[in-house]
C-alpha positions as CSV (number, residue, x, y, z in Angstrom):
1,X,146.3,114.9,-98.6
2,X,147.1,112.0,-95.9
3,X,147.4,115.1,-93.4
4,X,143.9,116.2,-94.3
5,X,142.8,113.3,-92.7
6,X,144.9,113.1,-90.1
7,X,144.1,116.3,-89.0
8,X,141.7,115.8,-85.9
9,X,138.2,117.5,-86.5
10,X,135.1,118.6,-84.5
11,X,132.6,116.5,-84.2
12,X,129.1,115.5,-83.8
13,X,127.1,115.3,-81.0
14,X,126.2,112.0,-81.6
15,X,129.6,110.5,-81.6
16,X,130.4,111.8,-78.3
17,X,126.7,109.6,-77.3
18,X,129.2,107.2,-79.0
19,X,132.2,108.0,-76.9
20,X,130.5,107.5,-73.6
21,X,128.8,104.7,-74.5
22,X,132.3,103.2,-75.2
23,X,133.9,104.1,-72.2
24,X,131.2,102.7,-70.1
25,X,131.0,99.5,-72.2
26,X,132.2,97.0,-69.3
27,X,135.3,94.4,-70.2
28,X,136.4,90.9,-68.6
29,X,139.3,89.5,-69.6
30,X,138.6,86.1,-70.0
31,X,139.9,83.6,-67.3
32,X,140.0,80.4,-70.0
33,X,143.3,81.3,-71.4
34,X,142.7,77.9,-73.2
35,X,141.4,78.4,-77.2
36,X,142.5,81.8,-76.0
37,X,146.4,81.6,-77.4
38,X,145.8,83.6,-81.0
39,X,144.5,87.0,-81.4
40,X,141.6,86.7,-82.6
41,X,138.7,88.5,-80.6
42,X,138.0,92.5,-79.7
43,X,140.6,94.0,-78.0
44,X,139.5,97.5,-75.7
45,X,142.2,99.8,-75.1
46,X,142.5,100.3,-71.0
47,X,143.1,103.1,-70.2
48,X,142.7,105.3,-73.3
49,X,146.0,105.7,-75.1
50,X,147.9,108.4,-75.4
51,X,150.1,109.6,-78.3
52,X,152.1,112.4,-79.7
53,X,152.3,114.2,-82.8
54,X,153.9,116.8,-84.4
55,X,151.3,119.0,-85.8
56,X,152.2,120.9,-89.0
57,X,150.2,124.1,-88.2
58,X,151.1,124.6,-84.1
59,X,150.4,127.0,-81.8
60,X,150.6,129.5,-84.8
61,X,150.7,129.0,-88.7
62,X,154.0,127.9,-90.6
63,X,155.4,126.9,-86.4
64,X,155.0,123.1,-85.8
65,X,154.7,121.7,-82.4
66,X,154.1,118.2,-80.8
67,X,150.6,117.8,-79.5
68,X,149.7,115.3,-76.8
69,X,146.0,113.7,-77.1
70,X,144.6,110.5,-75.9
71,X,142.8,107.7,-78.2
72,X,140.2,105.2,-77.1
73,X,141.0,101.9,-79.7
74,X,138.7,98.8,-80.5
75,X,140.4,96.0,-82.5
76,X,138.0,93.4,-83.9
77,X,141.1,90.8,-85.2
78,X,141.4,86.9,-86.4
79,X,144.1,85.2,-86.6
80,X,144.7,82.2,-88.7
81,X,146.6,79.0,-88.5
82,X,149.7,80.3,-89.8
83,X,149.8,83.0,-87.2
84,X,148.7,86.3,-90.1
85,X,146.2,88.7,-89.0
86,X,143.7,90.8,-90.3
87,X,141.1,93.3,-88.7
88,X,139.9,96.7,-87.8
89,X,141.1,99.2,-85.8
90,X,138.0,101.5,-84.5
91,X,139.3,104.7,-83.0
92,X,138.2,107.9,-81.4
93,X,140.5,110.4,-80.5
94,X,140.3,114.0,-78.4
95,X,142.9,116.2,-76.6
96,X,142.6,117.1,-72.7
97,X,140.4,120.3,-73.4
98,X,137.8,118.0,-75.2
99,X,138.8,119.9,-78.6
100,X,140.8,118.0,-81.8
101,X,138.1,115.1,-82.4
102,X,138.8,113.0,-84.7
103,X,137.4,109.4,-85.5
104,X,137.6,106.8,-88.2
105,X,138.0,102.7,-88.7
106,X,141.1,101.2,-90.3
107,X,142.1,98.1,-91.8
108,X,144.8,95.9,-90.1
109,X,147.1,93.4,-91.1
110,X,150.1,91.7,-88.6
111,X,151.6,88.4,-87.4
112,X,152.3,86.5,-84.2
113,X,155.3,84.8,-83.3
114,X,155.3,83.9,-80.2
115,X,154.1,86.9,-77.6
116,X,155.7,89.3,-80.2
117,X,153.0,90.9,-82.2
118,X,153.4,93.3,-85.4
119,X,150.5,95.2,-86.8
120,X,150.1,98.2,-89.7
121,X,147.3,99.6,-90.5
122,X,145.9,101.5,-93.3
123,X,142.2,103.8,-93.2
124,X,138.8,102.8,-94.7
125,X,136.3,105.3,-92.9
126,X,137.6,109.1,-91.6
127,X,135.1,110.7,-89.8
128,X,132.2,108.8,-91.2
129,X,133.3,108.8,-94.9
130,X,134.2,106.0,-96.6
131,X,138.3,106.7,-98.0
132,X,139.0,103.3,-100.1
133,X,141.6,105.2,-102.5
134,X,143.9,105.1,-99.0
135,X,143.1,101.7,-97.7
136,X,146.5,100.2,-99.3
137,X,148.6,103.7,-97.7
138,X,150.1,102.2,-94.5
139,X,149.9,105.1,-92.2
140,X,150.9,103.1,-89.1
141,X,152.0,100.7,-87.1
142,X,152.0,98.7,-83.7
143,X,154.8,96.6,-82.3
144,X,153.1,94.8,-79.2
145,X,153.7,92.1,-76.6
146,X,151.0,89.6,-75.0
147,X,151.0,89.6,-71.1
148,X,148.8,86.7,-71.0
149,X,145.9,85.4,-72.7
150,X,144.0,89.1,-72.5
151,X,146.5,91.8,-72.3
152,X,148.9,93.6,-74.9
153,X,151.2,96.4,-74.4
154,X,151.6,98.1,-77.7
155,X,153.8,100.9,-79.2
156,X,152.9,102.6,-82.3
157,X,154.3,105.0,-84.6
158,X,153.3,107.0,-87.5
159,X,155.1,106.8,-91.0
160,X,155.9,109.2,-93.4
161,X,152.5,109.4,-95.0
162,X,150.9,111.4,-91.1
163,X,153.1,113.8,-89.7
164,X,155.5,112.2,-86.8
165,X,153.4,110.3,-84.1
166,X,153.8,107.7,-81.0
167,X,151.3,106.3,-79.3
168,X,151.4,104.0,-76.3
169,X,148.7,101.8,-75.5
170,X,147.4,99.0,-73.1
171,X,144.5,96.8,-74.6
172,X,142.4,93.7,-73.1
173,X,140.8,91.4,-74.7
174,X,137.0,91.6,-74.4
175,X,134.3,89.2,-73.7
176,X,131.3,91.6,-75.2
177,X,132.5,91.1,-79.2
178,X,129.0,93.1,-80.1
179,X,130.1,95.7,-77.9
180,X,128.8,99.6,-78.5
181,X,131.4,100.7,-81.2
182,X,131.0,98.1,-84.2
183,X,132.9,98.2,-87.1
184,X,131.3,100.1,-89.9
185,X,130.0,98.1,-92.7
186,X,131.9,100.4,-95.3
187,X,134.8,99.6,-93.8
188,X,134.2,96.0,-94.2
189,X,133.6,95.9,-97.8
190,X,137.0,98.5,-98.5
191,X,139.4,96.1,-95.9
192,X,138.1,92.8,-97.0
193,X,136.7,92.9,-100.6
194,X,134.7,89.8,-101.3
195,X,134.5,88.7,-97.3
């Protein structure tokens, strides 16, 4: 079923408005690396990441092959006292022809120690629907490293629930929270029940 999901779609017209109003969103990293030490904030990825997957169907039915596509991230996180996260992970994703598009928000939880940063994530909205039986499914995580107050270098990798997947991503910290991709309110009520 998780493959379903995972499975990147067409889509609308209006989310590829959406697409270039996110790439043109503009991003400082902020200077004042002071109040600046946790994660909490929106983090951008720059340049979109790229990933790879092995995709059950191929170039032909019943013939996997690994498929390379890039995926534009926004992660809304906070971080508290104790160094535990929680947030969203935003995405859109597309291949090089402009084909495979596939969208979606998902909820986040990690920890700091140090520069050394460990995030999984599960979904709460795939291409505009709300999914709350899947928002306890781990699906994937991040292992990243701060280079500086604004900038992490991430690696991720699909588990057993998506078929295999690595991405590789760059993200800076943004100083435009209310920036053109917000998290959708669904998505808040599935990740943070109560909130």
């Amino acid at each position: 079923m998780l493959s379903q999901f995972f499975r990147l779609t067409k889509s609308s017209h209006a989310l590829s408005i959406s697409l270039l109003l996110f790439m043109a969103c503009p991003v400082a990293a902020d200077s004042d690396s002071e109040g600046k030490k946790t994660m909490t904030g929106v983090w951008l990825t720059r340049p979109a990441a790229a990933f790879v997957y092995q995709d059950p169907d191929g170039f032909e039915p019943g013939v996997a092959a690994p498929l390379k596509e890039i995926s534009l991230m926004r992660w809304e996180l906070e971080e508290d006292e104790n160094g535990l996260i929680t947030g969203y992970n935003t995405y859109y994703s597309i291949d090089d022809q402009g084909g495979n598009q596939s969208r979606g928000t998902l909820c986040m939880v990690g920890a700091r120690q140090g520069s050394n940063v460990l995030l999984s994530e599960a979904y709460a909205v795939y291409d505009g629907y709300p999914v709350p039986a899947l928002s306890t499914l781990t699906i994937f995580r991040f292992n990243c490293e701060r280079r500086g107050a604004n900038k992490l270098k991430c690696l991720g990798d699909g588990l057993s629930s998506i078929p295999p997947t690595v991405l590789k991503a760059a993200l800076v910290r943004s100083k435009l929270p209310g920036d053109a991709i917000p998290v959708p309110e669904a998505a808040r009520e599935i990740c943070q029940p109560g909130a």
